[in-house]
N, C-alpha and C positions, 0 to 999 in steps of 0.2 A: 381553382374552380370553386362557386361556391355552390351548396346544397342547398335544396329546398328541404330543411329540416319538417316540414310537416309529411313532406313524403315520403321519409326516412323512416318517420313513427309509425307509418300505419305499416309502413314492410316488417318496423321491427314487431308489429303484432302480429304480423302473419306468420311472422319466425317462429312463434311460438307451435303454431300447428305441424308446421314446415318438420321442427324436430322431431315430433310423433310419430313420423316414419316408421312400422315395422323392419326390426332389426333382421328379419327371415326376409324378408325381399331384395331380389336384386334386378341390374338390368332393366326389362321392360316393364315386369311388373312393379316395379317401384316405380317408375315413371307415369305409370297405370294410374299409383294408387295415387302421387300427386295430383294428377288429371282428374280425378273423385275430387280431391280436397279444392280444387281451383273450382270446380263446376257449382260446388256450395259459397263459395265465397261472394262474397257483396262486388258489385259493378265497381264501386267504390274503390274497393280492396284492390280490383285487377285493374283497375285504370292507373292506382298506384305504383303498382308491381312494374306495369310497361314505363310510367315511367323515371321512376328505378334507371333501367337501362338508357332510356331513351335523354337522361343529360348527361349522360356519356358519349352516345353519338351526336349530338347537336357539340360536341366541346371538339369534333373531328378536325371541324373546318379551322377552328382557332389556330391548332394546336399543328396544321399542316398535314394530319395523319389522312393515310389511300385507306387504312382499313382499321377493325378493331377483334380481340379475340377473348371470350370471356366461357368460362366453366370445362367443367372436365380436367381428370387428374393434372393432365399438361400445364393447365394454365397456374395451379395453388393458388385458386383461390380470387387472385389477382385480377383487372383487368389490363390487357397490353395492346397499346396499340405500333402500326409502325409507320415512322416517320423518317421520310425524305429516304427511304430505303431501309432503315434499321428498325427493330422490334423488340420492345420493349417494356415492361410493366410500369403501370403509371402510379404512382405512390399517394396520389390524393385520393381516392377513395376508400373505403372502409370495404374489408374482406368476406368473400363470400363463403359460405360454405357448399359442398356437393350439393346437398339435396334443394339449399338456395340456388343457386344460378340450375339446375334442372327446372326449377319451380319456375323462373324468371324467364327461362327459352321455353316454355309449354304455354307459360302465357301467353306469348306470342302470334300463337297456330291456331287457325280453326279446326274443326273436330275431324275434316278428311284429309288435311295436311298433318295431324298428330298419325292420324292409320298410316298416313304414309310412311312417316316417320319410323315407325313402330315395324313397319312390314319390311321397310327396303334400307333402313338405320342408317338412311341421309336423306334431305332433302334441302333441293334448291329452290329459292323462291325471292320474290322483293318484296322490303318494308317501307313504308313511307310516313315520315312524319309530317301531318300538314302543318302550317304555318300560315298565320295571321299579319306576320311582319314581311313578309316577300314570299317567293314560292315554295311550292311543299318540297323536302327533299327527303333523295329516295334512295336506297341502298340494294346492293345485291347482297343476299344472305345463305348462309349454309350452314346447316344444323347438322352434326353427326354425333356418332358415339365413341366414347373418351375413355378405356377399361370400365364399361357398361353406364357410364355417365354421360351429359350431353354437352357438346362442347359446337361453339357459334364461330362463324367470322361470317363477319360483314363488312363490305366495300361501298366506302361512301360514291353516289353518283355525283361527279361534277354539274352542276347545274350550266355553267358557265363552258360551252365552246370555242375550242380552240377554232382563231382564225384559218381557213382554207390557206391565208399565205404564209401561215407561220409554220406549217410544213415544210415550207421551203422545194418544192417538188418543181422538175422540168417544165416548161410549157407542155411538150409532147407528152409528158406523163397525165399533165392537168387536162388535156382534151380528154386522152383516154378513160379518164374519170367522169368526166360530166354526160350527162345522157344527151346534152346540147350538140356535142362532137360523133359519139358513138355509143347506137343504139342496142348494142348486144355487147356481149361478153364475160368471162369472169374475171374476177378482180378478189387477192385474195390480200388480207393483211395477218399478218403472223407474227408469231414473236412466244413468247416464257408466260405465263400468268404473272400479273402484274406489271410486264411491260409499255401496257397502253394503248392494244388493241383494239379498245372499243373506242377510246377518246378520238381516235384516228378515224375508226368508221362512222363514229357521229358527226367529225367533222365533214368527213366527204359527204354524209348524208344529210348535211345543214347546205352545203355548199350547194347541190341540186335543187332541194327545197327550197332554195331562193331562188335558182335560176333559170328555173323551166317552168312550164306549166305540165304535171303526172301523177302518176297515183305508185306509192310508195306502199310495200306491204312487209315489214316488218316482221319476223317469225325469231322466238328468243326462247330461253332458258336461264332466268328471268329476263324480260326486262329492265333495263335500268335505265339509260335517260330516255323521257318522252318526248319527241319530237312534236312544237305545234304547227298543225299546220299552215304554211305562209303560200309557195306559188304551188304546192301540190297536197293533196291527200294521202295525210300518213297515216297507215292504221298498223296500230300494236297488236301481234298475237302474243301472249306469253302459252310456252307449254307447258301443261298441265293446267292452266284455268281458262282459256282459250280456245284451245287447240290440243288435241291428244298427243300428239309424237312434231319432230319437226317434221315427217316425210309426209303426215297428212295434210302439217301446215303449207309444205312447198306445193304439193300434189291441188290443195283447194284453191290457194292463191290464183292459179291459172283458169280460174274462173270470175275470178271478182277485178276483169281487166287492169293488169299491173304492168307498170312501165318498170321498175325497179321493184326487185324482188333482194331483202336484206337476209340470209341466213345467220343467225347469230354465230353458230360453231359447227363446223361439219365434222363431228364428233366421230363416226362409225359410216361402215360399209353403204348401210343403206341411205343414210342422208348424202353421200357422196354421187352414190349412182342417179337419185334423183335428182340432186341440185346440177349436177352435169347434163341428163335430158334435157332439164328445163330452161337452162342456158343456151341448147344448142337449137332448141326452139326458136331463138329469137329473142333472150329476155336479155337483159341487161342484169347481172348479178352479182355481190357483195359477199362471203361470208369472209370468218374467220379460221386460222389453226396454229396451235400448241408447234413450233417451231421456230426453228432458229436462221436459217438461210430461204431466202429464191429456189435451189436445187434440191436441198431438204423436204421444202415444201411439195415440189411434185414429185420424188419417194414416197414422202409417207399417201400422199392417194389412192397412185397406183399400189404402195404397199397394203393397205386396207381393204382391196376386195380381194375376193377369189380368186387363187393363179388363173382358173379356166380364163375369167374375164379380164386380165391384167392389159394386153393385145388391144383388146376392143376398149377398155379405160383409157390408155395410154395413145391411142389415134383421136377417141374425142375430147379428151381434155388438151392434145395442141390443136385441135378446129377451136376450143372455146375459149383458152386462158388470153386472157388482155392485159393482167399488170398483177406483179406480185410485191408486195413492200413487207418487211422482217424487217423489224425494229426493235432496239432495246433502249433503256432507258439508265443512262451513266452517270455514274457521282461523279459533280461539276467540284472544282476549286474552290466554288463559295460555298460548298456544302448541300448543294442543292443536286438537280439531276438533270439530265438534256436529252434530246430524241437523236439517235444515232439510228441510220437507216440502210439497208440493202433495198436496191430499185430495179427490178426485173420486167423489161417491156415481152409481150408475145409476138416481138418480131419472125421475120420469116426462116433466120436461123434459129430462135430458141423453139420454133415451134418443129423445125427439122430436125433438132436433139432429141427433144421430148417424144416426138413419132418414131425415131430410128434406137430408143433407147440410148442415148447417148448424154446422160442430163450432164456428166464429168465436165464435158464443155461447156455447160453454160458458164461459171465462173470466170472464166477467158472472158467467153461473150459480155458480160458484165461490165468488168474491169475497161474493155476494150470499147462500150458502148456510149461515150459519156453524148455522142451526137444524137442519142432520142430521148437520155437523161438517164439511161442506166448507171448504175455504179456498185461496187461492192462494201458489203458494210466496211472491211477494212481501209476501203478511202473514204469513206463519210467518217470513219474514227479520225484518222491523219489530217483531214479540215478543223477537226474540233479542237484537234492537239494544237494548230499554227494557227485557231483564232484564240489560243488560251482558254479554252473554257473547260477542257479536263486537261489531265496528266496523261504524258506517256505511259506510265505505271497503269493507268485506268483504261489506257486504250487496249496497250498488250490483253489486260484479263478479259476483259469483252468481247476481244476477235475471235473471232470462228478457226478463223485461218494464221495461227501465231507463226511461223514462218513468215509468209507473208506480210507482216502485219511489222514484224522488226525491218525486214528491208525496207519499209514506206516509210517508217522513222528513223533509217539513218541518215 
């Protein structure tokens, strides 16, 4: 990578203030008193400073890397990004110190995302760098506290959409998805952080956008890729500069006529309760969640309200669920990684598990369902293994279910 040495010079002048630090501050007030010394600095000075960081993430795309990590004790100094699954510090840049990369992430933030910061010691948000050579590109970001110092990760947004068929998904799964087939329901995709979840719901959400004519209302923590609009109206809320909470975001949408309603992550109790009303409404809906199976997935639901309401949860989310996909993403032979998928339809038995408490059976049901396109992640692994493109060794660590997962490869 090469540096734009002029923008190196004016950081190493700003180092010099940088140092001055009061040795009696710690934590917020050092962050504080940073925030004073950035407020006096010339536009010049700070346009430098961003970009500093900013030919470290444009070097993402080159270099292959999903994200990159920079300041606070953890990192020394370094910047690390990780690549094709591993993480790593990248030895071409020149080291920063604490109160440098503190300085470097404050420059960042406008003056009610630093209060944020300061008050709740994380914030989520998206950065974007535009671009004059093709489209601007945009990152999801996260700023927290590192032993009282500030420490970043940011995920690069793909700009570029995966094709709807490179899913590889059933016919009957691919109706269920399109608002062209079916006009209600939820649809939920899952998976580990990092495994791909949003790539997945962009692409379902591209695949509509070309094939209907609707209006698309998007509700996130941040934002990350924008959808433009082609056969529908897409409108982005991010929360916190949009929209106050997601529950206000779901709650308002049902006024601004939405045919699809996208929940970025159904985080907690009360986003769940609402995103399930507003499904059973009549909407056609999308979110996300932090899991690992089909069966997992409607647990933790019902697990997140309140026993009173577990009863009345678990009756309306089998009227609403339409399709659940939990996916991870596996070190391929060439070193690279591939979409390994569990596919849960809200047929008429998964939906008589789900109401009678009985989720144990759905993985049966799974396994047993490949005539609506269901399958369990451990036989989307045993595909991957007999077309060669991972190892049996990568399938075994992957599977949910290791028992099972060795009988399918002997």
């Amino acid at each position: 990578m090469r540096y734009d040495q002029e923008i190196y010079q004016k950081f190493e002048e700003f180092r010099e203030k940088i140092a001055q630090v009061p040795s009696h501050l710690h934590g917020t007030e050092r962050q504080k008193w940073l925030v004073e010394v950035l407020d006096r600095a010339s536009l010049e000075t700070r346009s430098a400073l961003r970009e500093v960081l900013e030919q470290h993430l444009l070097l993402m795309k080159e270099l292959e890397a999903s994200d990159i990590d920079m300041g606070g004790d953890g990192c020394g100094g370094q910047i690390w990004y990780r690549i094709h699954g591993d993480k790593r510090p990248f030895e071409g840049s020149p080291p920063f110190s604490l109160p440098e990369s503190d300085a470097i992430l404050l420059n960042l933030l406008s003056k009610d995302q630093q209060e944020h910061l300061f008050e709740h010691r994380n914030l989520d948000f998206s950065y974007v760098i535009a671009r004059t050579d093709g489209p601007n590109q945009r990152y999801r970001a996260d700023i927290y506290y590192d032993l009282d110092h500030l420490a970043l990760n940011m995920r690069r947004i793909d700009t570029e959409i995966r094709s709807f068929k490179g899913l590889q998904l059933h016919p009957e799964i691919a109706k269920i998805l399109s608002l062209k087939y079916l006009k209600f329901g939820l649809t939920l995709v899952t998976g580990i952080t990092g495994s791909g979840k949003s790539a997945t719901l962009d692409t379902i959400i591209d695949a509509n956008n070309r094939s209907v004519d609707a209006h698309i209302v998007l509700i996130a923590s941040p934002v990350e890729l924008v959808h433009d609009s082609i056969r529908c109206i897409v409108r982005h809320r991010e929360v916190g500069r949009d929209v106050g909470t997601f529950r206000e975001g779901i709650v308002q949408s049902l006024r601004q006529d939405p045919d699809i309603i996208v929940i970025g992550e159904l985080r907690d109790a009360e986003t769940i309760m609402v995103a399930l009303e507003v499904t059973d409404s009549g909407h056609k809906v999308f979110s996300t969640l932090h899991t690992a199976s089909a069966s997992e997935s409607i647990d933790r639901i019902i697990g997140e309200v309140p026993v009173r309401e577990q009863d009345r949860v678990r009756h309306r989310l089998a009227d609403v669920i339409s399709c659940v996909i939990s996916q991870k993403l596996v070190p391929t032979l060439d070193g690279k990684r591939v979409l390994a998928k569990e596919v849960m339809m809200g047929t008429g038995s998964v939906k008589a598990a789900i109401r009678n408490n009985n989720v144990n059976e759905i993985y049966q049901m799974l396994a047993e369902g490949s005539q609506y396109g269901m399958h369990t992640l451990e036989q989307d692994l045993k595909r991957l293994v007999y077309e060669y493109k991972i190892s049996p060794e990568e399938a075994l660590n992957f599977a949910n279910n290791k028992k099972r997962m060795k009988e399918l490869l002997k």
